[in-house]
C-alpha positions as CSV (number, residue, x, y, z in Angstrom):
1,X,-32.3,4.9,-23.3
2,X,-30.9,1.5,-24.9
3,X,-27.6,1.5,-27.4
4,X,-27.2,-1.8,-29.3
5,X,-23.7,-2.0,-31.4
6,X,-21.6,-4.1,-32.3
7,X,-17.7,-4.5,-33.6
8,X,-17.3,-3.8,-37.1
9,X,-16.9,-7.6,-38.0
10,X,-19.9,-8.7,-36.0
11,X,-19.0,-10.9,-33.5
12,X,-19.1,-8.7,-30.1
13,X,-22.5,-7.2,-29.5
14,X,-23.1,-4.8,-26.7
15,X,-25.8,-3.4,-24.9
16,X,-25.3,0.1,-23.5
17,X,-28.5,0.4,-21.0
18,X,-29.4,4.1,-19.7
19,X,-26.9,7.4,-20.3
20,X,-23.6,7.5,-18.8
21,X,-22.2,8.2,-15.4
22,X,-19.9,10.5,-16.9
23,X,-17.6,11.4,-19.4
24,X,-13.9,12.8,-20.2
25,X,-10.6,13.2,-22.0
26,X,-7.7,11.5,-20.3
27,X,-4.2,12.3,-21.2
28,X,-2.2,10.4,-18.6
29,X,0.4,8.4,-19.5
30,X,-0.9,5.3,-19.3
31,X,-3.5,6.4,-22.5
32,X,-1.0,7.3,-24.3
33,X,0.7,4.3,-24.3
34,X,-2.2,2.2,-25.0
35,X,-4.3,4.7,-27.3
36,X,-1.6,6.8,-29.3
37,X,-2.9,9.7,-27.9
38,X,-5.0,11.0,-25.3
39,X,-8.6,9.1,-24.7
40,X,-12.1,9.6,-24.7
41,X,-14.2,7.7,-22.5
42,X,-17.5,7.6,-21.6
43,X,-18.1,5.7,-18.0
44,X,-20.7,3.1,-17.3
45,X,-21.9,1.4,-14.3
46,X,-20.9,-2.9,-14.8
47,X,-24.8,-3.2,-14.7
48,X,-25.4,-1.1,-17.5
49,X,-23.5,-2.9,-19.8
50,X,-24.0,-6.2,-21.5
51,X,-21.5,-8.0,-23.8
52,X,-22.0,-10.6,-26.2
53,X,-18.8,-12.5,-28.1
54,X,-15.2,-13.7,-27.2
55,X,-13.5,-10.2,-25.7
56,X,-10.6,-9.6,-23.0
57,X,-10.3,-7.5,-20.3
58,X,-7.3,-5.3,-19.0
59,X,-7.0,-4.0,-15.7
60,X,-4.2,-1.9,-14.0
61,X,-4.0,-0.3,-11.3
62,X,-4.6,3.7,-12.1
63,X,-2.8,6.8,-10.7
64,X,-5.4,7.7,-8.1
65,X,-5.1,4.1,-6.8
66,X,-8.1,2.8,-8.4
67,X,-8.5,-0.4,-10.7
68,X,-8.5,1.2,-14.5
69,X,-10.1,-2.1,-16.9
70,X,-10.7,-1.8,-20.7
71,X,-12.3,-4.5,-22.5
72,X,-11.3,-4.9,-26.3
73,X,-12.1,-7.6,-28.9
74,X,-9.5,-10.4,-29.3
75,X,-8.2,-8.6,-32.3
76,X,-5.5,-6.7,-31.0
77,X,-6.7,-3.1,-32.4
78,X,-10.3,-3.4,-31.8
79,X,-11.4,-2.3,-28.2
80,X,-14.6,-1.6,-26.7
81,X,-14.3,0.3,-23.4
């Protein structure tokens, strides 16, 4: 399976190639903060995932330890995750 979006201006693109890893509702602080609320993510492996257009990436370290990143348009209220 292949998903092919993109922002709602047009100038990111991505490429989603076969389903996801996994999926789930976080509701730990750190989400809240950044989201407003709690989160709903769907996980990918880096080589599953293609990205076209000028974006940023966000990484933190997460409570179990492990490097959290989210990747977002340069507009600050657009992300793509």
């Amino acid at each position: 399976m292949s998903i092919i979006e993109t922002c709602h201006c047009g100038s990111v693109e991505f490429t989603l190639q076969n389903d996801p890893m996994m999926h789930f509702a976080c509701h730990c602080s750190d989400c809240q903060k950044l989201w407003g609320n709690s989160f709903f993510v769907y996980a990918y492996s880096t080589d599953d995932i293609s990205i076209t257009g000028e974006v940023k990436k966000y990484s933190f370290e997460g409570g179990s330890g492990n490097p959290v990143s989210y990747t977002h348009l340069t507009l600050p209220t657009k992300r793509i995750v």
